[in-house]
C-alpha positions as CSV (number, residue, x, y, z in Angstrom):
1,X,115.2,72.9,93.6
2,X,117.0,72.5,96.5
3,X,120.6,71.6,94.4
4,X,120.1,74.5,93.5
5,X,120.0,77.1,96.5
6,X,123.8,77.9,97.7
7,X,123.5,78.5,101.7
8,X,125.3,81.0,103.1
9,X,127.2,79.6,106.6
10,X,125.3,82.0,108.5
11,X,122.4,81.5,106.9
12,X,122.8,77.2,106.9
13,X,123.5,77.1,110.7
14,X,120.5,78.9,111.5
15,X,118.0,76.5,109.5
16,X,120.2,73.4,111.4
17,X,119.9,74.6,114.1
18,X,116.2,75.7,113.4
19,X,116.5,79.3,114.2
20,X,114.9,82.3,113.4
21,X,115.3,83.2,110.0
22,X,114.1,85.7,107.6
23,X,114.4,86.1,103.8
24,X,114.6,89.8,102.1
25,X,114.1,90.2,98.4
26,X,117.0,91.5,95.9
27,X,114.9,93.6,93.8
28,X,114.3,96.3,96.1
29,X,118.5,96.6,95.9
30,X,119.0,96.2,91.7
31,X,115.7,97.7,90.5
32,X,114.1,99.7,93.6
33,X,116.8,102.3,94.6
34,X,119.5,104.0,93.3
35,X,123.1,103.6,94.6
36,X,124.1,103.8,97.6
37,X,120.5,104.1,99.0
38,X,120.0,100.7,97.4
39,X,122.8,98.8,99.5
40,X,122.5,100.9,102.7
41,X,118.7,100.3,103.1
42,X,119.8,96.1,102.4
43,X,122.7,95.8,104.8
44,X,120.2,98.0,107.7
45,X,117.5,95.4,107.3
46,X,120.2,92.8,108.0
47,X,121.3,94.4,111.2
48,X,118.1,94.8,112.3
49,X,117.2,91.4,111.7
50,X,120.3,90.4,113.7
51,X,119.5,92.9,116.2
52,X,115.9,91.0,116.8
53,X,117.2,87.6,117.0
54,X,116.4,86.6,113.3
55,X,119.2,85.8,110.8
56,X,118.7,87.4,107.2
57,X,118.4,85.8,104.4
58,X,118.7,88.0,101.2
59,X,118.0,86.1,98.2
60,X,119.4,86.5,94.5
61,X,120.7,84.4,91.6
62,X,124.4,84.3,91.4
63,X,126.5,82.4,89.0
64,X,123.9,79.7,88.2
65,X,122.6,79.1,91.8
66,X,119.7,80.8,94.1
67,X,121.9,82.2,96.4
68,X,120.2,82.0,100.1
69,X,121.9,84.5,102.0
70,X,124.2,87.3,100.9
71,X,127.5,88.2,101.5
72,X,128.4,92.1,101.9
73,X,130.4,92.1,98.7
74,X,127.5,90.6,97.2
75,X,125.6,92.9,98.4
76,X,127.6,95.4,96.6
77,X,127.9,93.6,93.4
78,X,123.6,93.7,93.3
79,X,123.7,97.5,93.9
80,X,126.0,98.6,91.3
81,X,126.3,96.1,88.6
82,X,124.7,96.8,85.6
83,X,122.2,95.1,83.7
84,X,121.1,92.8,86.8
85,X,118.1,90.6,85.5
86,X,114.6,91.4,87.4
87,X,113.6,87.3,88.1
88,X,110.7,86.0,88.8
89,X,109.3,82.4,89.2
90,X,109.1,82.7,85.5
91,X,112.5,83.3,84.6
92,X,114.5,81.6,87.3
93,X,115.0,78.2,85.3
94,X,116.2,80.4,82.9
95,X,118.8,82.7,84.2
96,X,120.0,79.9,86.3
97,X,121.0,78.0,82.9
98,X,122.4,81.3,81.7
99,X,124.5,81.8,84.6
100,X,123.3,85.3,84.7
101,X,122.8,88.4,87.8
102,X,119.3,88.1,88.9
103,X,117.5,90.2,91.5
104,X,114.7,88.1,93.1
105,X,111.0,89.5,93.2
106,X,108.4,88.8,95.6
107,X,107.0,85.7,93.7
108,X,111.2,84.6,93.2
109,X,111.6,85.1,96.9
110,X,108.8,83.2,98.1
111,X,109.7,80.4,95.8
112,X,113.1,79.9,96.9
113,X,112.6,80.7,100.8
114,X,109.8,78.0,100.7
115,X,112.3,75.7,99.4
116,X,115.2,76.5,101.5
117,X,112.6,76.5,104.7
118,X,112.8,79.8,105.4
119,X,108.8,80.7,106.6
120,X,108.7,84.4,106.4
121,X,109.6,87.1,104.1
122,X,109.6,90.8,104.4
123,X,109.4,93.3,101.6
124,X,108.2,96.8,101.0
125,X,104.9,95.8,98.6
126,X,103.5,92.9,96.8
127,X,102.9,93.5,92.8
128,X,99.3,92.9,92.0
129,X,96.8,94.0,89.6
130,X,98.2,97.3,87.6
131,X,95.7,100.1,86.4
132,X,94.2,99.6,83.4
133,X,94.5,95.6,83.1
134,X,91.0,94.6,82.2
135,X,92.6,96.3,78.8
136,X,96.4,95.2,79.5
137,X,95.9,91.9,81.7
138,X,99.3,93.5,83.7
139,X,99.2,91.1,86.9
140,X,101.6,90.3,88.9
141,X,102.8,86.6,89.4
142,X,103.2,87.7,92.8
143,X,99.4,87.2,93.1
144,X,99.7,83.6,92.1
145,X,102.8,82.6,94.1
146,X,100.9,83.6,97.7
147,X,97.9,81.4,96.4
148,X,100.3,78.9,96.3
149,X,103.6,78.7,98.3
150,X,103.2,78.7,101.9
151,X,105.3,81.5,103.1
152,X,103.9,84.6,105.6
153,X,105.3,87.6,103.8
154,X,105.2,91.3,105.7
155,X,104.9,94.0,103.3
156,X,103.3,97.5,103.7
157,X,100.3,96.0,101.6
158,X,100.7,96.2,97.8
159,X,102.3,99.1,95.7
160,X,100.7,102.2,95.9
161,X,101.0,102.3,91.9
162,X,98.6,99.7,91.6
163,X,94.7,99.0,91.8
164,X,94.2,98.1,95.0
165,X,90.8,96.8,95.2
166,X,91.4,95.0,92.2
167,X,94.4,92.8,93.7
168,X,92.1,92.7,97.3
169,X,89.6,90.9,95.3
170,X,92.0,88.5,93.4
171,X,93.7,87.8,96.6
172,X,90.2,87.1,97.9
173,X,89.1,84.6,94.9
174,X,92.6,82.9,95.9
175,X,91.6,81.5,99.2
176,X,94.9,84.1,100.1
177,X,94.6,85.8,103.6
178,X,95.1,89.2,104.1
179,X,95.1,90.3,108.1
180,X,95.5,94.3,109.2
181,X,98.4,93.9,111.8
182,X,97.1,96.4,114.1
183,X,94.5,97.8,111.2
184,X,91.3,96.7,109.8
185,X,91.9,97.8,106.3
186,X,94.5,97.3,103.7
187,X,97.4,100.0,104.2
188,X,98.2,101.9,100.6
189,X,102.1,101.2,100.5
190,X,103.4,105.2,101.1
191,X,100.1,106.2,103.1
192,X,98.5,104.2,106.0
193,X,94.7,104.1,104.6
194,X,93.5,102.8,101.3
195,X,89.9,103.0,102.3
196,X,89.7,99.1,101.4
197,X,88.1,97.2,104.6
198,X,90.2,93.9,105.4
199,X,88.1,90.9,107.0
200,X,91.2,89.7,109.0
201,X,93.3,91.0,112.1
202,X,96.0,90.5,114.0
203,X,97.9,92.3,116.5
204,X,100.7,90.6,117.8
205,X,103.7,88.6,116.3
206,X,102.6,85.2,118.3
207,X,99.0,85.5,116.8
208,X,100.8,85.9,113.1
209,X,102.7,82.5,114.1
210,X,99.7,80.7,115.2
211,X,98.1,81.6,112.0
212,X,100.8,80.5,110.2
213,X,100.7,76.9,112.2
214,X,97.0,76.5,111.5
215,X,97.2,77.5,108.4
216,X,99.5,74.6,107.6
217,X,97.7,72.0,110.1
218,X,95.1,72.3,107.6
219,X,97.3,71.5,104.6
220,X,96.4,75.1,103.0
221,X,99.0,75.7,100.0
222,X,98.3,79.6,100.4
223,X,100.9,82.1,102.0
224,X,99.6,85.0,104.2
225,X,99.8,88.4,103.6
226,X,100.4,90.6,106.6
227,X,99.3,94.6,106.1
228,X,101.7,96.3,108.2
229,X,101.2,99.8,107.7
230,X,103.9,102.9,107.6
231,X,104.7,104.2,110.7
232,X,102.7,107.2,111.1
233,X,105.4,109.7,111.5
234,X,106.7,108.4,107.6
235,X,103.3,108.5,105.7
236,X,102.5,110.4,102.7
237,X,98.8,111.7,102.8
238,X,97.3,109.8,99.8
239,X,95.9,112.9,97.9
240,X,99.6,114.0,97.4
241,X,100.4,110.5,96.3
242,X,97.7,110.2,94.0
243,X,98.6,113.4,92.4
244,X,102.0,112.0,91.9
245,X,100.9,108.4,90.6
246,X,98.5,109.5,87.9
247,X,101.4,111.8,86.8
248,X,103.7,108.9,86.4
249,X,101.0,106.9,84.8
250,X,100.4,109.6,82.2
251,X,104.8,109.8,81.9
252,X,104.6,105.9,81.6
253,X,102.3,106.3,78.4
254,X,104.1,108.6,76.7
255,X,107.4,106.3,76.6
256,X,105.4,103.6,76.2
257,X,107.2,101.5,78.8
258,X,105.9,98.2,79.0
259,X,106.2,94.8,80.5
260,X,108.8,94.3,83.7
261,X,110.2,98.0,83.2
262,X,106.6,99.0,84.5
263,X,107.4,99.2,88.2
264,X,110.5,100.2,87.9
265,X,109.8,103.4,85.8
266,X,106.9,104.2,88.1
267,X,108.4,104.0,91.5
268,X,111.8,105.9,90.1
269,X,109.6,108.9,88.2
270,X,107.7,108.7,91.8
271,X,110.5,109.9,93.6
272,X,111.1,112.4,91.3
273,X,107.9,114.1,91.5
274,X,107.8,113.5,95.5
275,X,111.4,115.3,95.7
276,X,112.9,112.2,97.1
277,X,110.5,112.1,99.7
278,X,108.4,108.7,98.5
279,X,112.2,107.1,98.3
280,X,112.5,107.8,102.2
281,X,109.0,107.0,103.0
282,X,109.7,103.6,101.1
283,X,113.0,102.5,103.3
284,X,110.8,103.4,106.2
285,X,107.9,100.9,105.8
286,X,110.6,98.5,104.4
287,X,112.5,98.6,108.0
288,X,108.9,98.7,110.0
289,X,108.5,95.3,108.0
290,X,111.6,93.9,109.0
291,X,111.1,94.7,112.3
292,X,107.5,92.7,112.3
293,X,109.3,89.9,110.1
294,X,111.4,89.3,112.8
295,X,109.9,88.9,115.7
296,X,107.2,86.5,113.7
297,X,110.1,84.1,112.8
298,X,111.7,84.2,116.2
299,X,107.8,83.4,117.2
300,X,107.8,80.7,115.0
301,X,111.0,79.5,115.8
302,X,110.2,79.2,119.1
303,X,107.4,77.5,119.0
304,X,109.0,74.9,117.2
């Protein structure tokens, strides 16, 4: 895969000269907010991630390559061109040969940081197993791609859309582990408690690194998944977000959306209901991720 990934300069130095580096998804720019938000929120997580010593690497598919880093106008292009495909490991091949816009998700992102030799990723929250799937068998390839690409992704756990305990135990069955940073149960994406126990914690970026390392002295294929949850000034109480999920939910059955439009419907009619607060709550715990991402991959990188 590695013909390919297109480098950004900033981006290529680092690796050469194995610095810290961090990769961001696309998705969270094309499909997660609405413009300007969208490009904002990307270009603060990059300053941040400067800021902390890390360079960023925002992924996407641009005329027929994995682009590895972003310019700003590319940036801009992702956040208000229309029609930008959602990819996923699934579809990359595909939208590659098509020369087409694509916005990377989680399970794209991991794929192509892994392969450019980037170690850790920061997002808001993993996909995982959707309400309702022992009828619709909705699961995320995001689930799949941590059991087996060995990346440490930082996310706020997964969505708080989905069934939580459901995607716990998956991760579980796929030998994938999931450590509290500074909690002992999973965080619920907008709120800080889920009420789901988590066997595994950590509470400082050099233990995240040396979990990493041992993880891959014994040859693991897994990724880890770091729970780093909201800051507790940005939280919304999960009673008020469960109100606002199951209202969504019953909105996503009347339209009968379906398929990758799923999250996407969901997280926008979210932030509709919420009066725009879930939107801010979600760059919050997006930036708190950064932060964490960063100082693991200057860890990492300087434990060399």
């Amino acid at each position: 895969m590695n013909e390919a990934l297109a480098f950004s300069p900033e981006v290529a130095e680092a690796l050469s000269e194995r610095r810290a580096v961090i990769a961001f998804e696309s998705t969270i720019i094309s499909h997660g907010m609405p413009y300007p938000r969208n490009v904002e929120t990307a270009r603060e997580a990059e300053r941040m991630a400067r800021e902390l010593g890390a360079v960023p690497a925002t992924i996407a598919v641009l005329d027929g390559r994995v682009a590895v880093g972003l310019s700003d106008a590319q940036l801009e292009r992702l956040a208000k061109e229309k029609g930008v495909l959602k990819v996923s490991r699934r579809d990359m091949a595909w939208a590659l040969a098509q020369r087409r816009t694509g916005a990377t998700t989680v399970s794209a992102t991991m794929l192509a940081a892994a392969r450019a030799g980037i170690s850790v990723f920061a997002t808001g929250g993993i996909g995982g197993v959707h309400r309702g799937a022992q009828d619709t068998f909705d699961i995320s390839a995001d689930l799949l791609e941590l059991a087996g690409t060995s990346v440490l992704v930082v996310s706020a756990g997964a969505k708080a859309i989905l069934d939580l305990a459901r995607t716990l135990e998956v991760l579980e069955t796929l030998g994938v582990p999931v450590v509290g940073y500074g909690t002992d149960e999973l965080p619920a994406f907008y709120s800080r408690s889920s009420g789901l126990p988590l066997a595994l914690r950590i509470d400082t970026p050099a233990q995240a690194a040396a979990m990493l390392r041992a993880q891959r002295s014994l040859g693991f294929p897994q990724g880890i998944l770091v729970a780093n949850p909201v800051p507790a000034e940005f939280e919304i109480p999960r009673q008020a977000m469960e109100r606002w999920i199951d209202q969504a939910l019953s909105d996503l059955g009347a339209r009968g959306v379906s398929g990758k439009a799923v999250t996407p419907f969901l997280l926008s009619r979210i932030v509709e209901l919420s009066g725009g607060k879930s939107l801010e709550t979600n760059v919050k715990l997006f930036h708190n991720n950064v932060r964490l991402g960063s100082a693991i991959a200057v860890e990492i990188a300087g434990s060399g």
